[in-house]
C-alpha positions in Angstrom: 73.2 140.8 -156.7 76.2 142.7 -155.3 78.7 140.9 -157.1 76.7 141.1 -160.4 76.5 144.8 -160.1 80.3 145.1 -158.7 80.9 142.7 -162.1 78.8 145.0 -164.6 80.6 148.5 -163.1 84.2 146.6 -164.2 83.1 145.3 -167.4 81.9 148.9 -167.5 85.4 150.2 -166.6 87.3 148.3 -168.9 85.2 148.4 -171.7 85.8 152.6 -171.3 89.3 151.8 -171.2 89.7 150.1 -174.4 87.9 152.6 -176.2 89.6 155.5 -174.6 92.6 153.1 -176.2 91.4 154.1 -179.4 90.4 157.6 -178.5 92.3 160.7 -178.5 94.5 159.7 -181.8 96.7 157.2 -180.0 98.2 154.6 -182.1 96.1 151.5 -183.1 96.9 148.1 -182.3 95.1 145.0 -183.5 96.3 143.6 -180.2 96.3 144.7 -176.5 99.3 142.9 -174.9 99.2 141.3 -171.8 100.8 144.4 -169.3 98.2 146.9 -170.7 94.7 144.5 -170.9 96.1 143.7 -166.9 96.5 147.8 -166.3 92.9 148.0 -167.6 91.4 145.3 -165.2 93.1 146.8 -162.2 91.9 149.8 -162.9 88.3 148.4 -163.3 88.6 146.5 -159.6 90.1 149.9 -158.6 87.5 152.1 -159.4 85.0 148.9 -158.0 86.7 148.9 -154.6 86.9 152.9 -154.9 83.1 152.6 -154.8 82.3 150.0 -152.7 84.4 151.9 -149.8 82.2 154.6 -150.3 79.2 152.7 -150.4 80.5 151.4 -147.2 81.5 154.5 -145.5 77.8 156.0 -146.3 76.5 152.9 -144.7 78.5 153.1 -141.5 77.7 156.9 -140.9 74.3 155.9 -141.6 74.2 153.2 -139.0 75.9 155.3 -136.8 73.8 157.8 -136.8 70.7 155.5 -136.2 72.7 154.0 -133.1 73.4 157.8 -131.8 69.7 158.4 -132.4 68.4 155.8 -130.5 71.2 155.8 -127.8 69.6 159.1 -127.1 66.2 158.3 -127.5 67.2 155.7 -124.7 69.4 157.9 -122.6 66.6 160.8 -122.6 63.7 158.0 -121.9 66.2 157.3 -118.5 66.3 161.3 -117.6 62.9 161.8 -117.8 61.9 159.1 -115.5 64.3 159.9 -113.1 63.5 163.4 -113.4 59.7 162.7 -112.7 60.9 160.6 -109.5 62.9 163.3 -108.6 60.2 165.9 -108.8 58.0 163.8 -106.6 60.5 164.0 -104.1 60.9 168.1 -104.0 56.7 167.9 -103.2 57.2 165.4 -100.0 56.5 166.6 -96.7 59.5 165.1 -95.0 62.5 167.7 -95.6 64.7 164.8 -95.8 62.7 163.7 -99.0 63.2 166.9 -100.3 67.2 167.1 -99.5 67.2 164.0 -101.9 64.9 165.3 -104.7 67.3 168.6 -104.5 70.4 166.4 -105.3 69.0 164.0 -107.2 68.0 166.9 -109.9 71.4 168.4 -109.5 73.1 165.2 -110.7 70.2 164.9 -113.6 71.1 168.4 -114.7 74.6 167.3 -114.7 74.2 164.1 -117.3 71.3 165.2 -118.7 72.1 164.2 -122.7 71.0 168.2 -123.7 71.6 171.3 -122.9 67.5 171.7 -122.6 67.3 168.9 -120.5 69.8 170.4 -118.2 68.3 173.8 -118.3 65.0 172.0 -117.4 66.4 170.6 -114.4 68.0 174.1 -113.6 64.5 175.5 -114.2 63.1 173.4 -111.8 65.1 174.2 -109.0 64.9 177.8 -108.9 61.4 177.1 -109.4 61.4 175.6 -105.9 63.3 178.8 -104.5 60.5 180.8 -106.0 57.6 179.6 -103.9 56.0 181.3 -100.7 58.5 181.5 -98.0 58.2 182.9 -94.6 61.7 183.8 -92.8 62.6 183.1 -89.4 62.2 186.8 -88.6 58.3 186.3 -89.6 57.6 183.4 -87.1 57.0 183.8 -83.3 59.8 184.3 -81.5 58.5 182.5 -78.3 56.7 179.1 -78.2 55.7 177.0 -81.7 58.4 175.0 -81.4 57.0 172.9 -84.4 56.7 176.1 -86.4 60.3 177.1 -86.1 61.7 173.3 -86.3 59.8 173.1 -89.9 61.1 176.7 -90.7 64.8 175.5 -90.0 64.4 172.1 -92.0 63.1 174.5 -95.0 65.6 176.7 -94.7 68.4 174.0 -95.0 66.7 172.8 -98.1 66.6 176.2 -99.7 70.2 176.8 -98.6 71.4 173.4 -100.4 70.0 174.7 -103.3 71.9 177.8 -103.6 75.0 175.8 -102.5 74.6 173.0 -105.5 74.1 176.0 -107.9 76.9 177.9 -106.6 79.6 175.3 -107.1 78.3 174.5 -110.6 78.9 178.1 -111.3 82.3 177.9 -109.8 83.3 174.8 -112.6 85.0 176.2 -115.6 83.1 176.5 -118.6 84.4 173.6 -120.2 83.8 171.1 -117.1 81.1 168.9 -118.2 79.3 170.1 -115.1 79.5 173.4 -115.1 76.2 175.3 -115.6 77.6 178.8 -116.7 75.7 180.6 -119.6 72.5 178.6 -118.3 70.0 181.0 -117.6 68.5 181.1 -113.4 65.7 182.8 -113.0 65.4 184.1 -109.1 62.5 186.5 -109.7 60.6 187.2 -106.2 62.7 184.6 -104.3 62.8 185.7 -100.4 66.7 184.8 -99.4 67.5 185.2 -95.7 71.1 184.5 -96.4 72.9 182.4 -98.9 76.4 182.3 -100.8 77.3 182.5 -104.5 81.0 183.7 -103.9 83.3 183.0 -106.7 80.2 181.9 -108.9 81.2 183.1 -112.5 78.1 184.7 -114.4 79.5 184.5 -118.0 76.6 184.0 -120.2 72.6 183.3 -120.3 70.2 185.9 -118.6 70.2 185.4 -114.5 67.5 187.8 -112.8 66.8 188.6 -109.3 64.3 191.1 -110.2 61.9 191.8 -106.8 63.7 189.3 -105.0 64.1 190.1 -100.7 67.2 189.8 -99.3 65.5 189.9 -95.8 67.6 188.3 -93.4 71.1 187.2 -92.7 74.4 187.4 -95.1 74.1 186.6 -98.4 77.6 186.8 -100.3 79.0 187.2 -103.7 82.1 188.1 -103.1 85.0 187.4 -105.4 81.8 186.4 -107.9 82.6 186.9 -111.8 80.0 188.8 -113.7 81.7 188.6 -117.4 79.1 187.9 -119.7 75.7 187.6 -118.8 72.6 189.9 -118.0 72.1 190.6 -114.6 68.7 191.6 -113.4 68.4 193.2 -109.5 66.2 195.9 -110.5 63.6 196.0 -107.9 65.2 194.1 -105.3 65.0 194.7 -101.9 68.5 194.9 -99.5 66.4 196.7 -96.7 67.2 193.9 -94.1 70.1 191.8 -94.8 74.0 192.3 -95.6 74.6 191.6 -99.4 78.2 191.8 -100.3 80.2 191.8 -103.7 83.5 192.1 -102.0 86.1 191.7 -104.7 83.3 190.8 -107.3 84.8 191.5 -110.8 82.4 193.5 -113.2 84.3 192.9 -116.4 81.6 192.5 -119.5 78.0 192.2 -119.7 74.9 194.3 -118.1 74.0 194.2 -114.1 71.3 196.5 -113.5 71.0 197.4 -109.7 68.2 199.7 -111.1 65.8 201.2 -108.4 66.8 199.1 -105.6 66.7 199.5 -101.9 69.8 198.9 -99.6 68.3 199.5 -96.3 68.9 198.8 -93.0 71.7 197.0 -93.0 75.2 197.5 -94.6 75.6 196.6 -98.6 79.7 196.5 -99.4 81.2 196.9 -102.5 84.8 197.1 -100.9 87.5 195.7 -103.9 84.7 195.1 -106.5 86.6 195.9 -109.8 84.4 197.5 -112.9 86.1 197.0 -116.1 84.4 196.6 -119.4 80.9 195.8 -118.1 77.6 198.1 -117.8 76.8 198.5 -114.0 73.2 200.2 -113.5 72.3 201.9 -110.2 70.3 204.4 -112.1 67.1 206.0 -108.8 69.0 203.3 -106.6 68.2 204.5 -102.8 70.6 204.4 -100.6 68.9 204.3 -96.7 71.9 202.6 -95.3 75.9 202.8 -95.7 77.3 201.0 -98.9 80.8 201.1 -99.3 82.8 201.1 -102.9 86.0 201.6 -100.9 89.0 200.3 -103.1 87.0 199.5 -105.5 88.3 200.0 -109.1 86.9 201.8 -112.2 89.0 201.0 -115.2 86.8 200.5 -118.0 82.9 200.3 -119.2 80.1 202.1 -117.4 78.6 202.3 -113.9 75.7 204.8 -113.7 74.6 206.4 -110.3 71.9 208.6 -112.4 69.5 209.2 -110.1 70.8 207.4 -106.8 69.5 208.7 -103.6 72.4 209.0 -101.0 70.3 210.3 -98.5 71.1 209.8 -94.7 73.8 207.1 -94.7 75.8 208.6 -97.5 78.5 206.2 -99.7 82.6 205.3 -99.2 85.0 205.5 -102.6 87.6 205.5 -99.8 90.9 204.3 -101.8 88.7 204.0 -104.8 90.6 204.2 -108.2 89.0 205.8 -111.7 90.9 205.1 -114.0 88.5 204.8 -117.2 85.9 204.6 -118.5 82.6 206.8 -117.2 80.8 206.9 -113.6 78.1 209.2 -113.9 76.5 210.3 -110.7 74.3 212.5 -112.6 71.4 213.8 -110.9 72.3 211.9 -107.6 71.0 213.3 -103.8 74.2 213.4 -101.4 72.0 214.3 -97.7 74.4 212.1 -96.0 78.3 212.3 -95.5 79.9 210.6 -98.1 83.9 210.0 -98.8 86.5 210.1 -101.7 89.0 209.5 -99.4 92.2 209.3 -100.6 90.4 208.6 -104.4 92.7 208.3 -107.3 91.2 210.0 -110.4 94.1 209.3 -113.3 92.2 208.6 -116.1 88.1 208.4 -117.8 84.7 210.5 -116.6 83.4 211.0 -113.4 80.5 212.9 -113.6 78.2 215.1 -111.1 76.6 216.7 -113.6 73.1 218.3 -111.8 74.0 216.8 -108.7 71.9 217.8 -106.0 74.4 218.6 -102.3 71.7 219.7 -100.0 72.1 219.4 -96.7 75.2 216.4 -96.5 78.4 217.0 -97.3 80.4 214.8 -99.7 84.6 215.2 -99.2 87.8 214.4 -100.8 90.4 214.4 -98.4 93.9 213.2 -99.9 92.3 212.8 -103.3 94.8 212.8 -106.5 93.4 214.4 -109.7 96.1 213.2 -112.6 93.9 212.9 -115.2 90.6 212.3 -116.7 87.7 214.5 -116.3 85.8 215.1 -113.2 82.8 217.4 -113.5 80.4 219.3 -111.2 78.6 221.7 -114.1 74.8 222.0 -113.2 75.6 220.7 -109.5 73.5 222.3 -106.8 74.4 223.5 -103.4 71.9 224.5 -101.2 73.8 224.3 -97.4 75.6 221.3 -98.5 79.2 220.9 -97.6 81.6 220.0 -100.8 85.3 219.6 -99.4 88.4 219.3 -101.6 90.5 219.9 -98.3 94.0 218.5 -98.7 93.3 217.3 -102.1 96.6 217.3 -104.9 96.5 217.4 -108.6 97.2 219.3 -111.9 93.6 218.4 -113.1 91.1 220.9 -111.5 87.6 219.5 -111.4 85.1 221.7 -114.0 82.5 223.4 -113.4 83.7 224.8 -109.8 84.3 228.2 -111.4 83.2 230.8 -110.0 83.4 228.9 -106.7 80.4 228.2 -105.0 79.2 229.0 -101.8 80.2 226.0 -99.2 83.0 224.6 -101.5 86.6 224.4 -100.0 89.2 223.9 -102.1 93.1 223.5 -102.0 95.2 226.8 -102.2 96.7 225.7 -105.5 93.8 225.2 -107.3 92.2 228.8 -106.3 93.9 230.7 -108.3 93.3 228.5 -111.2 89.8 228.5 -110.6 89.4 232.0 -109.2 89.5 234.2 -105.9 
């Protein structure tokens, strides 16, 4: 049938030809000679094979696509039964069981065929961070041995799975195992320690939202946040050390909005903000937090709101150098330090800040540039020292002087008696 068809399409071809021969006012000839009648056949075969090579092509994608199809049909049959077994593992009682279930879904999420088969995997084991959990610190801290040995074996489940999420972080974004831009939800999860330094947050929505930080360290230091949304609002630092030493805040939204650091010490020491939106907006600080060399070249971090009371905050050696901090609105009832702070360039703002009874200094501080203002600031027996403070920017809204604020004798007459 083929060849009758392929025969027809030349006859076709060449019966085209020698009318076209006729066509267009060319010459007539009563004969065709022989170069000219075997131009027109090869033409005819050549518009055939022309064809049939497309014909062909269409064919192959066709079967191609049919193989891909059922190749992942087949490959996504595979993940969902090992996924099932895997699942069954995480609900064993023996912690061992569950050790396996952990890294079995970690290596599913890594071949899964799709990116939704991977995020279900993902899904799945934050899912397992997320249910009830009582800490060490809850438990009796004398007798119930069993108590405490199941305690520990949970614990170094939990742990593993912040590890094998951490180092999947870590991969670059165009390692085929690298889950950044996935979204982890860690809404409510109690951590009593844990460690996602150097984990690059570059896309995808990752929340924390009510989580506990209860016990023990839990790090991100040297962790990227370039991209994604990241949601703390509401969590609780009350009774562990979080740190985000040398964490780089370049793009994106992290919204620390109303949470707690507590008892223990939270350290910002290094952290560098440039180009993202960093929220502390009616964050309360009950315990020292330190921001000490940290850098603010770019984007926005917002302190509207922030309670300082008691322990107070360290910018000792920090550098602003753009963009706007806005500590509008802020309590300072502990001692807090600028230290040797270098404001060269952007908007630092104190606009309606409240200095009640603490006292918040800049000893050493350079003013080169930029705008650093105190209009609407309160002082109610609150100590505000620019002692030993250089600069040929004068901070606004300091004239006339008010009562407990010591400045440098340069900038009085600038500013008034």
């Amino acid at each position: 049938m083929t060849f009758i068809i392929a025969i027809s399409v030349a006859s076709a071809v060449f019966f085209a030809g020698w009318d076209l021969l006729g066509a267009r006012g060319l010459k007539p000839e009563r004969r065709i000679d022989a170069k000219t009648l075997f131009d027109l056949v090869k033409l005819s075969f050549g518009v055939v094979a022309g064809a049939g090579a497309l014909v062909a092509l269409v064919v192959a994608y066709r079967r191609q696509r049919v193989d891909e199809d059922g190749a992942l049909r087949d490959a996504t049959r595979l993940h969902n039964e090992r996924f099932a077994a895997a699942v069954s593992q995480l609900g064993d009682q023996s912690a061992a069981v569950r050790l396996g279930g952990v890294h079995a879904l970690a290596g599913l999420a890594d071949d899964a065929p799709t990116r939704d088969l991977r995020q279900t995997c993902i899904d799945v084991l934050c899912a397992y961070l997320r249910l009830p959990y009582t800490t060490g610190d809850d438990l009796p801290q004398q007798g119930n041995t069993d108590a405490r040995h199941e305690y520990m074996a949970l614990r170094e489940v939990r742990h593993t799975v912040i590890r094998l999420i951490r180092d999947r972080l870590r991969l670059a974004p165009q390692h085929p195992h690298s889950w950044q831009g996935h979204n982890l939800d860690f809404t409510g999860v109690v951590f009593d320690g844990g460690d996602l330094s150097g984990a690059t947050f570059s896309g995808g929505t990752v929340t924390f939202k009510n989580a506990t930080f209860n016990a023990g360290a839990f790090s991100f230091d040297e962790a990227d946040f370039s991209g994604a949304t990241v949601d703390f609002r509401l969590a609780d630092f009350t009774s562990g050390v979080v740190t985000f030493i040398g964490a780089m805040f370049s793009d994106g939204l992290i919204d620390f909005n109303g949470v707690s650091f507590g008892a223990h010490t939270a350290s910002f020491v290094g952290a560098r903000f440039s180009g993202a939106e960093v929220d502390f907006q009616d964050a309360y600080f009950s315990s020292h937090v330190s921001f000490g060399s940290a850098t603010f070249a770019d984007g926005r971090v917002s302190y509207i709101g922030a309670d300082f009371t008691d322990a107070g905050a360290d910018f000792l050696n920090a550098r602003f150098s753009g963009g706007t901090v806005d500590f509008s609105e802020a309590m300072f009832s502990g001692h807090s330090t600028f230290r040797q702070a270098t404001f060269s360039a952007g908007t630092v703002l104190f606009d309606g800040v409240d200095f009640s009874t603490g006292s918040v200094i800049f000893p050493l501080a350079i003013f080169s540039g930029g705008t650093v203002d105190f209009r609407r600031a309160t002082f109610r027996g609150g100590v505000l020292d620019f002692a030993d403070a250089s600069g040929d920017v004068l901070p606004v809204g300091l004239n006339p002087l008010p009562s407990g604020v010591t400045l440098p004798q340069a900038w009085r007459s600038p500013l008034g008696p």
